[in-house]
PAPA-660227 format. One record per residue: residue in three letters; x, y, z of N, C-alpha, C in turn. Coordinates in pm, whole numbers, always signed. Each point is the difference from the previous one (the first is absolute). Layout:
% residues N
+-----+--------+--------+--------+--------+--------+--------+--------+--------+--------+
: res :    n_X :    n_Y :    n_Z :   ca_X :   ca_Y :   ca_Z :    c_X :    c_Y :    c_Z :
+-----+--------+--------+--------+--------+--------+--------+--------+--------+--------+
: ala :      X :      Y :      Z :      X :      Y :      Z :      X :      Y :      Z :
...
+-----+--------+--------+--------+--------+--------+--------+--------+--------+--------+
END
This chain:
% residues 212
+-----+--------+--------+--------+--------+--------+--------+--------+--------+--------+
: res :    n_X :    n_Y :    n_Z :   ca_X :   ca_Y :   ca_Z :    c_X :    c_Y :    c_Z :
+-----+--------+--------+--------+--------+--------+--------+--------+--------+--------+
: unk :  +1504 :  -3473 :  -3373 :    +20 :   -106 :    -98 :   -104 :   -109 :    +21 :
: unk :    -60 :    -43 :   -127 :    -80 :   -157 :    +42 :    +62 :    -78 :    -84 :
: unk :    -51 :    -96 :    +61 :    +33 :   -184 :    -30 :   -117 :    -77 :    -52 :
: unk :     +5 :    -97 :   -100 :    -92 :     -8 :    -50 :    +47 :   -154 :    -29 :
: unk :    -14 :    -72 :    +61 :    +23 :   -163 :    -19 :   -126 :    -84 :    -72 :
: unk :     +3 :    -42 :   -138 :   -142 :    -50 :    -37 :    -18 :    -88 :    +25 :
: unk :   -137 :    -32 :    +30 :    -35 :   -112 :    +40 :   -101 :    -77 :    -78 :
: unk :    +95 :    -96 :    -81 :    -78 :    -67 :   -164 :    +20 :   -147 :     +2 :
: unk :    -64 :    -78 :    -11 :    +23 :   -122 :    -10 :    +95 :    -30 :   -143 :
: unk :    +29 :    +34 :    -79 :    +32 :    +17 :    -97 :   +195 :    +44 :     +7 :
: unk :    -28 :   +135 :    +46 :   +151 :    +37 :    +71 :    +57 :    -74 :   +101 :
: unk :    -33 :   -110 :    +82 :    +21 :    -82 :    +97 :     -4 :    -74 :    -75 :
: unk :    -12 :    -55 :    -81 :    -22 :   -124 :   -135 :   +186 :     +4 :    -28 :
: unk :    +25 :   +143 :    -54 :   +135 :    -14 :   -106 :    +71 :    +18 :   +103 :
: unk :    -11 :    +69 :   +167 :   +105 :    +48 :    +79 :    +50 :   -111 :    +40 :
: unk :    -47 :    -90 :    +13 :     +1 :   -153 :    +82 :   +133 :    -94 :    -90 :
: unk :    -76 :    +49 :   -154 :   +115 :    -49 :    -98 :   +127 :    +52 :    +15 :
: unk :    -33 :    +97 :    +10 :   +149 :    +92 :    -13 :   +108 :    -25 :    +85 :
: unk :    -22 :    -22 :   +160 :     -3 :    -12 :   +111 :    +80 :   -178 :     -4 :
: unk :    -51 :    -77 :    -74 :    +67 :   -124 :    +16 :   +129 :     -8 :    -97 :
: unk :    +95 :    -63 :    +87 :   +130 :    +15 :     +6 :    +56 :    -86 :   -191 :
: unk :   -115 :   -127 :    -13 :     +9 :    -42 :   -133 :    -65 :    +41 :   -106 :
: unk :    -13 :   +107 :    +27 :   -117 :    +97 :   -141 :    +99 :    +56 :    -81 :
: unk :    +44 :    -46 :   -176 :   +138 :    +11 :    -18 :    -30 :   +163 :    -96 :
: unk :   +117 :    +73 :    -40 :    -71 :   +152 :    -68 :     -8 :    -16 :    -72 :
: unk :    -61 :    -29 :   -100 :    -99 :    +18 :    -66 :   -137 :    -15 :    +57 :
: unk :    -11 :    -86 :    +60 :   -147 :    +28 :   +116 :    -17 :   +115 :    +74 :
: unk :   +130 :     -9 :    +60 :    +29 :   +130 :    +95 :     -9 :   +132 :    -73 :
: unk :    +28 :    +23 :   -140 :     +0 :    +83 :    -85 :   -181 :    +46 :    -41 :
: unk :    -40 :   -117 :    -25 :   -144 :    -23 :    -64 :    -85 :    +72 :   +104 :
: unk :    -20 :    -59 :   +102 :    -60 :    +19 :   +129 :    +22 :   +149 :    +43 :
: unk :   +131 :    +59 :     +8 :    +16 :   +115 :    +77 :    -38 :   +105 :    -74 :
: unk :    -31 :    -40 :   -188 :    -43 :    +96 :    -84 :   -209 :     +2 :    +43 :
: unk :     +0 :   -112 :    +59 :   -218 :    -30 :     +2 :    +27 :    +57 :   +107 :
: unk :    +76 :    +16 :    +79 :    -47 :    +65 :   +146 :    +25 :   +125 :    +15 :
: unk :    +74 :    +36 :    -48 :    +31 :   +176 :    -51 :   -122 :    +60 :    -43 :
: unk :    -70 :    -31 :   -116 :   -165 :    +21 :    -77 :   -100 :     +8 :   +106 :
: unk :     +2 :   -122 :    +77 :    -57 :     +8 :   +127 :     -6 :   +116 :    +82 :
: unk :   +106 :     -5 :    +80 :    +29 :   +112 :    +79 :     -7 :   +126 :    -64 :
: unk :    +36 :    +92 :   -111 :     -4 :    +75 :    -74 :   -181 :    +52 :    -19 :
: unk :    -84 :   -107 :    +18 :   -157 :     +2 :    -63 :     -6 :   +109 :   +174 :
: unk :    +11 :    -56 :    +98 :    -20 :    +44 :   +120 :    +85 :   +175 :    +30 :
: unk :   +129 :    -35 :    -35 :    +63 :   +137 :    -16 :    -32 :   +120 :   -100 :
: unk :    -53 :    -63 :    -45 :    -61 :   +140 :   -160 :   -106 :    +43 :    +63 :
: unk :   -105 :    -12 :    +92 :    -83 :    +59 :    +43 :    -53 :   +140 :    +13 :
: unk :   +110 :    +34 :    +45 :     +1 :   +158 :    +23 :    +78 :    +56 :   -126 :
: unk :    +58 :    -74 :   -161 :    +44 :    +55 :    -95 :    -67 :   +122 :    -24 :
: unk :    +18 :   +146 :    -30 :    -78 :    +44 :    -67 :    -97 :    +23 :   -163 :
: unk :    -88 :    +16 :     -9 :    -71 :     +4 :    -83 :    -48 :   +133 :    -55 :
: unk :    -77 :    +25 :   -121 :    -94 :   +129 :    -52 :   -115 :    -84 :   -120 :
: unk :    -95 :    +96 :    +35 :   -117 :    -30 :    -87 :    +13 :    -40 :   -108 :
: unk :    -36 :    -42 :    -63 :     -3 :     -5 :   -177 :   -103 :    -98 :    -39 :
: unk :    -57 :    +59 :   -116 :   -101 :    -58 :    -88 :    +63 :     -7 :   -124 :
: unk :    -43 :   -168 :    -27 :     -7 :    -59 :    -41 :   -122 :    -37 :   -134 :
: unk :    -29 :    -34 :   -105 :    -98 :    -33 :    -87 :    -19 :   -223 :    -43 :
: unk :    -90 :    -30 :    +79 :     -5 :   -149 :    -84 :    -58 :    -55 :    -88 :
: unk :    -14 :    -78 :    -50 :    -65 :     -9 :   -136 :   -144 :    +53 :    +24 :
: unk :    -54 :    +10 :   +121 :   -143 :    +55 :     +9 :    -12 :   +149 :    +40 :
: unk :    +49 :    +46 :    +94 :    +16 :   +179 :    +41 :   +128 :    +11 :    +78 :
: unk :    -13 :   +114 :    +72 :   +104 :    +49 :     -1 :     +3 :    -69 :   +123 :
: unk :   +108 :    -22 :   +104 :     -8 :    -46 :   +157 :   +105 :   +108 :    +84 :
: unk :    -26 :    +15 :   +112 :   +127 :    +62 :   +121 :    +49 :   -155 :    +44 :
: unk :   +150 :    +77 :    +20 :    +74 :    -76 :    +56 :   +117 :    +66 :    +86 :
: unk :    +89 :    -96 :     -2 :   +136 :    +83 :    +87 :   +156 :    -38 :   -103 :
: unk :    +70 :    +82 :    +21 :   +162 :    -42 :    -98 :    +96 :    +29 :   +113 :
: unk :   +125 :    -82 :    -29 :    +91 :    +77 :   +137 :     +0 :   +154 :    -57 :
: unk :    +61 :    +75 :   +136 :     +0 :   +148 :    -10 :   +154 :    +15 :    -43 :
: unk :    +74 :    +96 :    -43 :   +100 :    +80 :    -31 :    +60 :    +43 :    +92 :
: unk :   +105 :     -2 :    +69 :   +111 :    -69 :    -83 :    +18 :   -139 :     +5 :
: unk :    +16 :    -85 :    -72 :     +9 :   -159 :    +68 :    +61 :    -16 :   +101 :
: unk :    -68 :   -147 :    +56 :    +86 :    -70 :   +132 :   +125 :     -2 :    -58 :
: unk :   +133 :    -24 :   +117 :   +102 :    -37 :    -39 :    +69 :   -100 :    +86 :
: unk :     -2 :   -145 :    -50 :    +43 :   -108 :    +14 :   +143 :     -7 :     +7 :
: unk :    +55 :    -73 :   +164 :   +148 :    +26 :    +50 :    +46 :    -76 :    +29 :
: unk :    +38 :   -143 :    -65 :    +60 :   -115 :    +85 :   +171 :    +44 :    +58 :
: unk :    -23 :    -60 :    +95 :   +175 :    +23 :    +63 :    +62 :   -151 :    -87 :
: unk :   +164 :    +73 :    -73 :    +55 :   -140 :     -4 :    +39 :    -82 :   +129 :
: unk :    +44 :   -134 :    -55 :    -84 :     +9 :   -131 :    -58 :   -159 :    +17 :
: unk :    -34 :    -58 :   +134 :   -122 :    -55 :    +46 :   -158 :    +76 :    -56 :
: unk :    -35 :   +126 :     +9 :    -92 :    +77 :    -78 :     +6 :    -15 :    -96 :
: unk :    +44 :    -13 :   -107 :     +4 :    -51 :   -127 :    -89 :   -115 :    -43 :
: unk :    +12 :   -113 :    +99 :    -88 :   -123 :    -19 :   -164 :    +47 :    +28 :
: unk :    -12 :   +161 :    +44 :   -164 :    -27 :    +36 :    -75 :    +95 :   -106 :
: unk :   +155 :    +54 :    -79 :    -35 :   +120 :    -71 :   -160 :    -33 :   -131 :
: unk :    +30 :   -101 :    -71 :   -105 :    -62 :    -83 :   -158 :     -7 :    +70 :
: unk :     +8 :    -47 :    +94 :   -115 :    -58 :    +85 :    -61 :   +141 :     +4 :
: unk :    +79 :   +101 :    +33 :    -99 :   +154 :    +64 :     +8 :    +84 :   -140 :
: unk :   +104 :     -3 :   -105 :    -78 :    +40 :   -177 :    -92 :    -63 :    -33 :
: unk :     -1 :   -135 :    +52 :   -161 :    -38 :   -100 :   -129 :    +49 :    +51 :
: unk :    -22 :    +19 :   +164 :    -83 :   +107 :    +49 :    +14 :    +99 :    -86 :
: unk :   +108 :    +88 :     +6 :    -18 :   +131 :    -31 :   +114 :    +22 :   -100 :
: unk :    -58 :     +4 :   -138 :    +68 :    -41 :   -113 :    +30 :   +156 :    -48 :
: unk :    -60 :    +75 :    +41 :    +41 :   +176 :    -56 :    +89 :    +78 :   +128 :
: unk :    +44 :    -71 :    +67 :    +70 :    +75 :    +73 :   +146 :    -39 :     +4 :
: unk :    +90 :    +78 :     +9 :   +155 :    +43 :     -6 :    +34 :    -40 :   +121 :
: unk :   +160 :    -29 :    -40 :    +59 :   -127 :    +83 :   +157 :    +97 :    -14 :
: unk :     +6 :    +34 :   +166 :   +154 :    +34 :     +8 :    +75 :   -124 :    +67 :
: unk :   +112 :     +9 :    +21 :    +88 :   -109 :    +69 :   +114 :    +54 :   +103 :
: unk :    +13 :    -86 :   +115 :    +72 :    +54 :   +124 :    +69 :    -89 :    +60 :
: unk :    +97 :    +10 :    -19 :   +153 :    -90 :   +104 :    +24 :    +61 :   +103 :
: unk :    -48 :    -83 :    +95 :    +76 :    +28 :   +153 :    +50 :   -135 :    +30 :
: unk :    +71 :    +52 :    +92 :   +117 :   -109 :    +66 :    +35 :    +76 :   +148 :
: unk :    +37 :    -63 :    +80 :    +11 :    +42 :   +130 :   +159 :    +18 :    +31 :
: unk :    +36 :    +77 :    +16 :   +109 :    +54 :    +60 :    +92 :    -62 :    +89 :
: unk :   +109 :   -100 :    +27 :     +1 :    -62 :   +117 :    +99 :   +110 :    +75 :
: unk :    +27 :   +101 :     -7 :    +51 :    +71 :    +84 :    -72 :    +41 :    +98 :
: unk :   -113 :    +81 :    -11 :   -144 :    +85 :    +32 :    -95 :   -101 :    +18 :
: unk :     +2 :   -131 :    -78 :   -114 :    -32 :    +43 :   -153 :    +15 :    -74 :
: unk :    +36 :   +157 :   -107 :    -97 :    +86 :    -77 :    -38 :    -80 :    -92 :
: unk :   -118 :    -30 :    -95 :    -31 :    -12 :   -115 :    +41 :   +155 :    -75 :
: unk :    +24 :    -51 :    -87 :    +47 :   +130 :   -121 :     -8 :    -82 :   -154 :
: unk :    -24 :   +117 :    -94 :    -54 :     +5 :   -110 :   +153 :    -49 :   -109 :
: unk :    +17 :   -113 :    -46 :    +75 :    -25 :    -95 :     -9 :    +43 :   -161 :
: unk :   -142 :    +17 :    -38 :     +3 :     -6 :   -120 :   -159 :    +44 :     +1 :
: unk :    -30 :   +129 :    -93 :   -136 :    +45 :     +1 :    -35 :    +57 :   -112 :
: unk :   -126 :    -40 :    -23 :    -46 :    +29 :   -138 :   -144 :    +52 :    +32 :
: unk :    -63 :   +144 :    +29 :    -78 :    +46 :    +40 :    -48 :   +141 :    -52 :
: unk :   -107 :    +48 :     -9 :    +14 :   +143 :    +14 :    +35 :    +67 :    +85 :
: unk :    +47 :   +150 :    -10 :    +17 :    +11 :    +51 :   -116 :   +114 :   +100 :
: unk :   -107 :     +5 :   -101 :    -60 :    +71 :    +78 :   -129 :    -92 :    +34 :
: unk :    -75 :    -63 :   +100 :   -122 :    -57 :    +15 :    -87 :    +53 :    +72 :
: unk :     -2 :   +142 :    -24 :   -105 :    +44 :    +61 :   -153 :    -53 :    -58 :
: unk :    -77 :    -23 :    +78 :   -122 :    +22 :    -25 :    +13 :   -179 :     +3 :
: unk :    +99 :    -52 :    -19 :    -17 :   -185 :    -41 :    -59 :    -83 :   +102 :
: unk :    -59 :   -123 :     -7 :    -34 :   -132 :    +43 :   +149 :    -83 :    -49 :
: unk :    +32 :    -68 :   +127 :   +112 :   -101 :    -35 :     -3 :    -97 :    +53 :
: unk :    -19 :   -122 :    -54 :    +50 :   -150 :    +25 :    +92 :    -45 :    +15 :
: unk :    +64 :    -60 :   +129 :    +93 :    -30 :     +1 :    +48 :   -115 :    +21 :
: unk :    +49 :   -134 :    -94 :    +31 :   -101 :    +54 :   +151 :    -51 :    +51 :
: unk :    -55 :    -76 :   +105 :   +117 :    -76 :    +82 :    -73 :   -116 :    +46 :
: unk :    +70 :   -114 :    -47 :    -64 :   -118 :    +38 :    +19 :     -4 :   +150 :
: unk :    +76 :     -7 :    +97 :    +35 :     -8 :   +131 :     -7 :   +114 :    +57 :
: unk :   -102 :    +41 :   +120 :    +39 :   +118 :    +57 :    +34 :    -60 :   +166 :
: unk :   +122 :    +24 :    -10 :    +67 :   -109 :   +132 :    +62 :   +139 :   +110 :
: unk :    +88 :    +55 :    +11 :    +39 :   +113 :   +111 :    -99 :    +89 :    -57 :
: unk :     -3 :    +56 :   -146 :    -55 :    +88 :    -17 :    +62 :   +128 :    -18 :
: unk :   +173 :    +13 :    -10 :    +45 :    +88 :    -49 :    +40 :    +56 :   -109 :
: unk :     -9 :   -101 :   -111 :    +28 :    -11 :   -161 :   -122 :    +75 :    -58 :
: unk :   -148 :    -49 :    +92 :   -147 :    +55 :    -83 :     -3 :   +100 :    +44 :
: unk :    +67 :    +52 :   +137 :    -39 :   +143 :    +42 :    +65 :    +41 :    -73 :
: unk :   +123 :    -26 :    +29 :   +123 :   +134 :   -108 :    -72 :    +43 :   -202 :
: unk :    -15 :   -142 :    -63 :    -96 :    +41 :    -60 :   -107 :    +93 :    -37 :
: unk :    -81 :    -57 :   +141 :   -111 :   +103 :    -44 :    -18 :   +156 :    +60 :
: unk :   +129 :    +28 :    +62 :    +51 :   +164 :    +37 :     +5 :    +38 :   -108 :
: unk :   +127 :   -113 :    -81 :    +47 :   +118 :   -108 :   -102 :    +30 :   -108 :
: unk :   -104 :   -115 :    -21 :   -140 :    +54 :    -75 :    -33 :   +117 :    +36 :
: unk :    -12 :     -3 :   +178 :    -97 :   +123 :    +50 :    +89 :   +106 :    -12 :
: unk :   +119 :     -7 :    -33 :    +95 :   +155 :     -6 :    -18 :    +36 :   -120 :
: unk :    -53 :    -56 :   -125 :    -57 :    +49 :    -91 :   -110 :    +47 :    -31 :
: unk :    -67 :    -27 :    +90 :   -105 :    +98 :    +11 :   -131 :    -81 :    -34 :
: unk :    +28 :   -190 :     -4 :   -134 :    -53 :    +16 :   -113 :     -2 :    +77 :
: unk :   -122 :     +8 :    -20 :    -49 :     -1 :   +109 :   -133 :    -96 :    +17 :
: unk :    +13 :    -92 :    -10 :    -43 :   -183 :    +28 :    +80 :   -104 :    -12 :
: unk :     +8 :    -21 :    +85 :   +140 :   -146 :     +8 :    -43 :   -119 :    +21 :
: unk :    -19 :   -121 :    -64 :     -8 :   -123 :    +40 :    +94 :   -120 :    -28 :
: unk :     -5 :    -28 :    +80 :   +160 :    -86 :    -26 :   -127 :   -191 :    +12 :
: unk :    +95 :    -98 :    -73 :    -69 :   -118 :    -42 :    +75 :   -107 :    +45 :
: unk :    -22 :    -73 :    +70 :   +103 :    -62 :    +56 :    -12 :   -214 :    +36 :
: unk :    +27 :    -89 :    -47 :    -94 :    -91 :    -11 :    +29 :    -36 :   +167 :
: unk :   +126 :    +25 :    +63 :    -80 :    -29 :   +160 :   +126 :    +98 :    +54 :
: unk :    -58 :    +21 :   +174 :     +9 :   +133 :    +13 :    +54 :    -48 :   +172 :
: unk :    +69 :    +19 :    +79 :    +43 :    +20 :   +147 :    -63 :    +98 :    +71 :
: unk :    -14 :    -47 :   +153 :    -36 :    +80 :    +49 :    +83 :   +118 :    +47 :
: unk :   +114 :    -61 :    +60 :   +115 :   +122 :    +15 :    +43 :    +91 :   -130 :
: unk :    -61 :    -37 :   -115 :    +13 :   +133 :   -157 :   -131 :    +33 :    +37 :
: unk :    -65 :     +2 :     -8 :   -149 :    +77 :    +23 :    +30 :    +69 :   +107 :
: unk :    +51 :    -19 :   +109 :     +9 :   +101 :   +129 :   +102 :    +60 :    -56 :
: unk :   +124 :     -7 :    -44 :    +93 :    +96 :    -67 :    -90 :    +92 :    -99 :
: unk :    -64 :    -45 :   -130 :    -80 :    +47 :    -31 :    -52 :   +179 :    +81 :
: unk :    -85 :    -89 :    +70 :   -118 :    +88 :    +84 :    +76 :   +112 :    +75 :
: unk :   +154 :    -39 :    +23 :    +47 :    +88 :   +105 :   +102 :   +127 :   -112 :
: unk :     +9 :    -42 :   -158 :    +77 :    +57 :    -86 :    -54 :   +103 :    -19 :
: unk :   -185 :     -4 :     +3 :    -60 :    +18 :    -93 :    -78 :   +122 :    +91 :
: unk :    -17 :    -41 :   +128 :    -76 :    +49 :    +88 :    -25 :   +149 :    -10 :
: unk :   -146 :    +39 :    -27 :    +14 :   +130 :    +34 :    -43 :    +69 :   -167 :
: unk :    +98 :    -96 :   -100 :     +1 :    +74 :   -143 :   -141 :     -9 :    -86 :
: unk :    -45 :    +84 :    -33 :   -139 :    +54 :    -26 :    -69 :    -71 :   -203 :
: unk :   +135 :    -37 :    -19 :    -29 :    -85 :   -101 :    -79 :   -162 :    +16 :
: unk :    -57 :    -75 :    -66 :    -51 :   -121 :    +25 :    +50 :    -94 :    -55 :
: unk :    +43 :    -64 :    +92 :   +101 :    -99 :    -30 :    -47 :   -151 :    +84 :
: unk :    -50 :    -55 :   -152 :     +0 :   -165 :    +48 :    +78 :   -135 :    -48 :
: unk :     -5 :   -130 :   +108 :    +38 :    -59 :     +4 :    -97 :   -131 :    -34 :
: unk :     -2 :    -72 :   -145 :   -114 :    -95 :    -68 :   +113 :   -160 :     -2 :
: unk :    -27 :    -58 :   +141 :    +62 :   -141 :    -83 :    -60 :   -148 :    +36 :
: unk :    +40 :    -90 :    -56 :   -102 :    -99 :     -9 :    +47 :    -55 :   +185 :
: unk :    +52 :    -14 :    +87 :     -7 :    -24 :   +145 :    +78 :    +97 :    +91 :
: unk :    +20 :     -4 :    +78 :    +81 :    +86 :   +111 :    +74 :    -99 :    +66 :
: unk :   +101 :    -97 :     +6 :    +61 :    -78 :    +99 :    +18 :    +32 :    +75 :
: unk :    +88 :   -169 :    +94 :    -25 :    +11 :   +161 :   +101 :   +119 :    +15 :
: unk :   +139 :    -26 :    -29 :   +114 :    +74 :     +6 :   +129 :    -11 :    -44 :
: unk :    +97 :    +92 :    +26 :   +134 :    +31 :    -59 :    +93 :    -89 :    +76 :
: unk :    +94 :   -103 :    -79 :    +79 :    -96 :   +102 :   +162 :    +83 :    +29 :
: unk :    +77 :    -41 :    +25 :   +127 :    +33 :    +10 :    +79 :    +75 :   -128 :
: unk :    -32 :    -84 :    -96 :    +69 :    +87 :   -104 :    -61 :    +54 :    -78 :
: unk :   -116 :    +70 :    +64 :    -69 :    +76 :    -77 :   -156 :    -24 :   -116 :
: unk :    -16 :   -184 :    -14 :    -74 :    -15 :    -78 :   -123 :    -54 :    +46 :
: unk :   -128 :     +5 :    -60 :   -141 :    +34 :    +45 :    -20 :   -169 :    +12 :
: unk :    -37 :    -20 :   +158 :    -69 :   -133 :     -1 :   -149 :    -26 :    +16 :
: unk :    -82 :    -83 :    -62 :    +94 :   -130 :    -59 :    +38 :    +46 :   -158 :
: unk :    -70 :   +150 :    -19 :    +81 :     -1 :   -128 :    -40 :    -81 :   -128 :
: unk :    +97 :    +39 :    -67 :    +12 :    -93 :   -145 :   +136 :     +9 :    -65 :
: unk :   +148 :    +78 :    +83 :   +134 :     +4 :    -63 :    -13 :    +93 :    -14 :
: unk :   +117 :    +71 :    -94 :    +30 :    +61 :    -69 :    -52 :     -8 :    -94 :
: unk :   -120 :   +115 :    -54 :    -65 :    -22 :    -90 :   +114 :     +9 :   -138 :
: unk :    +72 :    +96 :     -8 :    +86 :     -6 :   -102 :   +101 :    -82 :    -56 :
: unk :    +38 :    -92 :    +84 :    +13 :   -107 :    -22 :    +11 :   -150 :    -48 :
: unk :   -176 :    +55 :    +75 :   -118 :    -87 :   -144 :    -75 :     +5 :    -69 :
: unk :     +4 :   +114 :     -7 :    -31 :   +123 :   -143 :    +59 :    -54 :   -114 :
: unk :   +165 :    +47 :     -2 :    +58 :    -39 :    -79 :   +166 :    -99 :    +60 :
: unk :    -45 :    -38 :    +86 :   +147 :    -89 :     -4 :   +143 :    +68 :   +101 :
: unk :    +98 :    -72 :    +33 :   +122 :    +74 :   +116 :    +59 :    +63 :   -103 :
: unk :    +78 :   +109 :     -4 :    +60 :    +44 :   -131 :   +138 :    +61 :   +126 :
+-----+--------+--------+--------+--------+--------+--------+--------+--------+--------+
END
């Protein structure tokens, strides 16, 4: 698995916003949609592509188009939801499934509440957003059940990221021959007592959209 923390004056511009405790949502909304675009420019990298020519008003030119089958864009509810816009306007031809997990408090497990996916992704590129990647068992469980369909490029988008989920991560993942990265705008110090990323920025969902 890699990690891919950017390093933009620009993405440190809106994270900083985000991050302060009086940034009210609609800022928080505004912001987490420019930093998604951001991060997304860095994660499409390895999108795939195919040739194609093109004609401009003067001759003909080569170029590149995405390749077949499209990416497929995965926010987890439904904190993912708020970053969903930011990574369509990157990539405006690609298909958008949707995935509810929730964690189990018996087990402990993340598990799948509500899924709207193909069911077959072979051959796919998948994006996956989660604003918080904090233990790291919600994005793994996730992005198994992608890979049990038979995807085979995984990137998950994340606007900040723990170190103890990245080592969960690395240790989920270890070994599996698919490529699977991790694109977010910092890596914090660490995970406090009840679980949330310091110094953080909350519960992004929260202030996404509000306590419900």
């Amino acid at each position: 698995m890699q990690t891919h923390a950017v390093d933009h004056p620009l993405v440190a511009h809106k994270l900083t916003t985000l991050r302060d405790v009086n940034t009210d949502s609609p800022t928080f909304r505004r912001l987490a949609d420019e930093l998604v675009t951001l991060l997304a420019y860095e994660a499409t990298r390895d999108v795939r592509v195919a040739q194609a020519t093109v004609r401009t008003p003067l001759v003909e030119a080569e170029g590149v188009q995405l390749a077949s089958p499209k990416p497929l864009v995965v926010p987890i509810l439904r904190a993912g939801l708020g970053m969903l816009d930011g990574m369509t306007r990157l990539l405006p031809t690609a298909e958008v499934g949707f995935l509810g997990m929730i964690r189990d408090e018996g087990s402990l497990q993340a598990q799948s509440y509500a899924t709207r996916l193909p069911e077959d992704l072979s051959g796919r590129q998948c994006y996956v957003l989660d604003p918080m990647l904090a233990t790291g068992g919600t994005l793994a469980a996730a992005i198994q059940l992608l890979l049990d369909r038979g995807a085979d490029h995984v990137t998950a988008i994340c606007l900040l990221a723990a170190p103890e989920g990245l080592k969960y991560m690395e240790q989920a993942f270890d070994g599996t021959r698919v490529p699977i990265r991790v694109v977010t705008a910092a890596v914090d110090a660490h995970l406090n007592e009840q679980g949330f990323i310091v110094p953080g920025l909350g519960d992004a969902g929260d202030r996404l959209y509000g306590v419900v």
